[in-house]
C-alpha positions as CSV (number, residue, x, y, z in Angstrom):
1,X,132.5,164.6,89.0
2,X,135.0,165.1,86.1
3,X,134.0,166.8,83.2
4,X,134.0,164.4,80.1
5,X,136.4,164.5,77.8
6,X,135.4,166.1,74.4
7,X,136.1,164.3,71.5
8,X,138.8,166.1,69.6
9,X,139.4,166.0,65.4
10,X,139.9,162.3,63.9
11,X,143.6,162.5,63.1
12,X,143.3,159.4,60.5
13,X,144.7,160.2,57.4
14,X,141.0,158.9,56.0
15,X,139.1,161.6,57.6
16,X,140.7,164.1,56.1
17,X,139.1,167.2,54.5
18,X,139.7,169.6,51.3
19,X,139.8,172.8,53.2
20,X,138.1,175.9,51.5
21,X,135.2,173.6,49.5
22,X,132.5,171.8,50.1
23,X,133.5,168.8,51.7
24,X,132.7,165.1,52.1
25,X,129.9,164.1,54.6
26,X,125.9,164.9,54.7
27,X,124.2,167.1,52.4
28,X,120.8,167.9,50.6
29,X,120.7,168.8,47.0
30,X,118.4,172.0,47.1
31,X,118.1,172.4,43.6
32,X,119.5,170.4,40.3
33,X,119.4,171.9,37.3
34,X,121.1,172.2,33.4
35,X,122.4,175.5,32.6
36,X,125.4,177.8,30.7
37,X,128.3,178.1,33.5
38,X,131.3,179.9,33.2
39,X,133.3,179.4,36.0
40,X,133.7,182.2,37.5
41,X,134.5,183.9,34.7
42,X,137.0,181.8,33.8
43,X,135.8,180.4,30.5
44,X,133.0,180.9,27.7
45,X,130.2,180.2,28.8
46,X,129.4,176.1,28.5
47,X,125.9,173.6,29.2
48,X,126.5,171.7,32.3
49,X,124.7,170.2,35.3
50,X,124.3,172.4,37.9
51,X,123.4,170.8,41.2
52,X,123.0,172.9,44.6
53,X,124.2,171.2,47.6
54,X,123.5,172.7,50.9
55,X,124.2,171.6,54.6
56,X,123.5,173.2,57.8
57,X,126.2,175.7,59.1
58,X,127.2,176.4,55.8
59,X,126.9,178.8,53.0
60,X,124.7,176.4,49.9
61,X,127.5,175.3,47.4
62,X,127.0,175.0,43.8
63,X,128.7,172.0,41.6
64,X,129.1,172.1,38.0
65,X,129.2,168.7,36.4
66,X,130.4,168.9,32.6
67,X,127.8,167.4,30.0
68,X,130.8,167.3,27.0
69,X,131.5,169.5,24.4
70,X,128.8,170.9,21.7
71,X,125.8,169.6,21.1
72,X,123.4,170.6,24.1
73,X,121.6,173.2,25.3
74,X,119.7,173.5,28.2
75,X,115.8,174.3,28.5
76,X,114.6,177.1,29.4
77,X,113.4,175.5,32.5
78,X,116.4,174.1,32.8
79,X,114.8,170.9,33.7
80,X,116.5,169.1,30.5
81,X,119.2,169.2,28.5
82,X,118.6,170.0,24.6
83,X,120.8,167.7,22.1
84,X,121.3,169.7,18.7
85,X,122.4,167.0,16.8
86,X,120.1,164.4,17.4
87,X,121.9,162.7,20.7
88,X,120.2,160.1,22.8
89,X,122.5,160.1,25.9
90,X,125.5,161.6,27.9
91,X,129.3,161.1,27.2
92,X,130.2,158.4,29.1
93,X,133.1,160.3,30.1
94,X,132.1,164.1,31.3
95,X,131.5,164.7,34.5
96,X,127.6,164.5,34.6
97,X,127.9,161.0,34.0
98,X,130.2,160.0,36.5
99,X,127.7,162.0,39.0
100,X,124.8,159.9,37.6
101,X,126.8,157.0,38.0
102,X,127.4,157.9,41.7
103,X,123.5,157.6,42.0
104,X,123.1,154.6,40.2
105,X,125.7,152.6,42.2
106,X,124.0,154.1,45.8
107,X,120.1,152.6,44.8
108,X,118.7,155.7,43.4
109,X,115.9,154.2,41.0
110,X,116.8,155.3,37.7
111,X,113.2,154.7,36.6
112,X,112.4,157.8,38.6
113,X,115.4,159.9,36.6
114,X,114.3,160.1,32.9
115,X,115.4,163.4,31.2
116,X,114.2,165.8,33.8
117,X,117.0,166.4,36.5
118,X,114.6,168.6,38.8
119,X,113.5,164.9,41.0
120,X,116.8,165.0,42.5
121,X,115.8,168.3,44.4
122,X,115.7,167.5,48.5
123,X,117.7,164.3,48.1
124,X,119.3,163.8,51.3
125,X,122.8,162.0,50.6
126,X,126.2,161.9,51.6
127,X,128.9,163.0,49.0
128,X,132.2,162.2,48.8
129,X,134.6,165.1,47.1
130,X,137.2,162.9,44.8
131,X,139.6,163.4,41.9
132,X,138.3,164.6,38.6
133,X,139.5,162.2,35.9
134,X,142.4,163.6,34.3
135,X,141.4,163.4,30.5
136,X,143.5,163.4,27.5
137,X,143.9,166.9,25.7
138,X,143.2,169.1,28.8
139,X,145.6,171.1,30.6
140,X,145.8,170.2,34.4
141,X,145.0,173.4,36.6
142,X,148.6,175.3,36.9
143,X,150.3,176.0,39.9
144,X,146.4,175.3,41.8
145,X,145.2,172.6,43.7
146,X,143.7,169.4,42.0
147,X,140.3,169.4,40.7
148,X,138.0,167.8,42.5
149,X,134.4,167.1,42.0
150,X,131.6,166.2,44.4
151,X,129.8,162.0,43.5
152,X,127.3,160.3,45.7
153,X,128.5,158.0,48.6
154,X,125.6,157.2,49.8
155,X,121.5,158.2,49.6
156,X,120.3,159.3,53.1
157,X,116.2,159.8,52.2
158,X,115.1,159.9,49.2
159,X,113.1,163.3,48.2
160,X,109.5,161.9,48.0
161,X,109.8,159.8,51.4
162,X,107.6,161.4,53.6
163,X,108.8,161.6,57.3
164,X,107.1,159.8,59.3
165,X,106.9,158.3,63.4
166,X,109.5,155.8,64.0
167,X,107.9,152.7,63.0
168,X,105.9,153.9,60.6
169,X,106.5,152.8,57.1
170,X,107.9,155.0,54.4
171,X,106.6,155.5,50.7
172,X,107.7,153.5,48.3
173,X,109.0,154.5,45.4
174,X,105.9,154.6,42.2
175,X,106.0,156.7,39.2
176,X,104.1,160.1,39.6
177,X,101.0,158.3,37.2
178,X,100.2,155.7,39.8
179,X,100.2,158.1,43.0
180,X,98.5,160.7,41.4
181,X,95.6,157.7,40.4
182,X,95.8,156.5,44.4
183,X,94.7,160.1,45.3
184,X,91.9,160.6,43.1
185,X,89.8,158.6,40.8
186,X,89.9,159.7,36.9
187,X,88.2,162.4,35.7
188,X,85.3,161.5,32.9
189,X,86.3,162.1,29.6
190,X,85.0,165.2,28.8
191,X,86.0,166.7,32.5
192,X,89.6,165.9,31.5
193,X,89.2,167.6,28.4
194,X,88.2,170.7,30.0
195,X,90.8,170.8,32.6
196,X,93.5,169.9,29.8
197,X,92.1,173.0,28.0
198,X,91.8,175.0,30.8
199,X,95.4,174.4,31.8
200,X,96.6,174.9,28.7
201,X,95.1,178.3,27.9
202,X,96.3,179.7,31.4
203,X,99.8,178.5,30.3
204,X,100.0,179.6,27.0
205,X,98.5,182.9,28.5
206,X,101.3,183.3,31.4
207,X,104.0,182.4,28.7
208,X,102.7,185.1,26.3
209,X,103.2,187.8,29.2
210,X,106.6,186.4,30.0
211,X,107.5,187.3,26.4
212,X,106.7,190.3,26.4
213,X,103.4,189.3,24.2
214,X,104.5,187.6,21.3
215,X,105.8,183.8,20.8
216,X,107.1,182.3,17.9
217,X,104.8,178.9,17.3
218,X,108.1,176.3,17.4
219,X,108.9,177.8,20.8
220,X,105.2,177.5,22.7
221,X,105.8,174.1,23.9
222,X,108.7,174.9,25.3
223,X,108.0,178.5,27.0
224,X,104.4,177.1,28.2
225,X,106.3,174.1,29.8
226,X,108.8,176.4,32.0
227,X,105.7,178.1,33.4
228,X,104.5,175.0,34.8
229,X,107.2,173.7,37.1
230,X,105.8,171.5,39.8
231,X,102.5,170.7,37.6
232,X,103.0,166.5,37.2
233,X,100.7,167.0,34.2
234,X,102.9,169.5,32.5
235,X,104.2,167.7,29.3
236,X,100.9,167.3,27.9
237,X,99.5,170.6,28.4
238,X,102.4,172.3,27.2
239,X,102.0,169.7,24.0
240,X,98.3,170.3,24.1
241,X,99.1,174.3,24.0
242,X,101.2,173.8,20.9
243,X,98.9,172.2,18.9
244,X,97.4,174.0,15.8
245,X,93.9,173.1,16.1
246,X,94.6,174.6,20.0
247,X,96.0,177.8,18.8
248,X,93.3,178.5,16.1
249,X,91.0,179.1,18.9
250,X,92.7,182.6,19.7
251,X,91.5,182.4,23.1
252,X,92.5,185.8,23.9
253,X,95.3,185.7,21.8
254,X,96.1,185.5,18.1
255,X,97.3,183.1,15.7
256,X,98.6,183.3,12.2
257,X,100.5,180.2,11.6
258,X,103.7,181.1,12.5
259,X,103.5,183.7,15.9
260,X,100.8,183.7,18.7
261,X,100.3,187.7,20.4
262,X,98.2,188.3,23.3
263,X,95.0,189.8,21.9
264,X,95.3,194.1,22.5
């Protein structure tokens, strides 16, 4: 019998491909994040939104999206970006935005996408490498190829869709309160108390030792927070562990108003 005929590369002038980047077609974002970037060297060191793309047969691919000029800084969880000056949103024009957008247009529910960029990680989408808006007061690249950034063309699976048998329907999308509540029923009153305590002072406690043993009291929340990625419950035990009457209990630490140490 004759040997098929293998199908050879799409000549079409729309299947063409940026050679040397990341290109258009499938992908999972492995990890999403805010952080100082510096292109390479390149440039000072600026906030951006730093998503990690990845795809089988290739090396993972990391995507700074521009957040705008001044004002930000990112946690140091990286989970959120920090306005200085009081901001409530994004520049509608920076890069981040236009990536947000992307998702937005595709169905991802924005309900799900507050101010913490980690729920994006294992998002399996297709992305589409396009032009980056030229923007008045900016050099374009010299003698280089045009800049291009990576948007969403479509969402693939959405990260907290479980797989499942064909046929079998997925999980819809509910905010982390309402599954956690299908799991399990509440906790008495007092139980919760002592679990929110009990979180609290193991956070505080791991954050201490990350600082080398001493924390300035403006910066617990924060610090206790970054040890607790993956916890749903996190924003109110890192609150909880910032609160005066919390610290004055020097639960193996000590507290003077203004710094907490480890206890010797």
């Amino acid at each position: 019998m004759p040997k098929p005929q293998e199908r050879g590369v799409s000549l079409r002038p729309d299947d063409q491909i940026v050679v040397g980047l990341f290109s258009s077609g499938p992908a999972t974002i492995k990890d999403a994040l805010f952080a100082t970037y510096d292109y390479g060297g390149k440039m000072k060191p600026v906030p951006v939104l730093l998503v990690t793309y990845s795809r089988d047969g290739e090396e993972d691919y990391e995507q700074p999206y521009s957040v705008g000029s001044g004002g930000w800084r990112p946690s140091d969880d990286g989970a959120r970006l920090l306005p200085k000056a009081g901001q409530t949103g994004l520049p509608t024009t920076c890069n981040a935005s236009l990536f947000f957008n992307s998702l937005r247009d595709t169905g991802f529910p924005m309900d799900r996408l507050d101010d913490e960029v980690g729920v994006l990680a294992g998002l399996d989408l297709e992305v589409i490498r396009v032009p980056q808006p030229k923007r008045e007061g900016l050099e374009d690249s010299k003698g280089g190829r045009e800049k291009t950034i990576l948007l969403v063309r479509k969402i693939l699976r959405l990260p907290w869709e479980k797989s499942s048998r064909r046929g079998a329907k997925a999980e819809p999308p509910a905010a982390p309160e309402a599954k956690r509540a299908a799991k399990q029923p509440p906790l008495p009153p007092e139980e919760e108390r002592d679990t929110l305590e009990a979180d609290a002072t193991a956070g505080l406690l791991k954050a201490l030792e990350e600082a080398g043993g001493t924390l300035k009291v403006r910066t617990v929340e924060e610090k206790v927070f970054a040890t607790l990625r993956g916890n749903p419950d996190r924003k109110a035990i890192a609150a909880h562990a910032s609160a005066k009457e919390f610290l004055e209990r020097e639960d193996g630490w000590t507290f003077d108003g203004k710094v907490v140490e480890l206890a010797g």
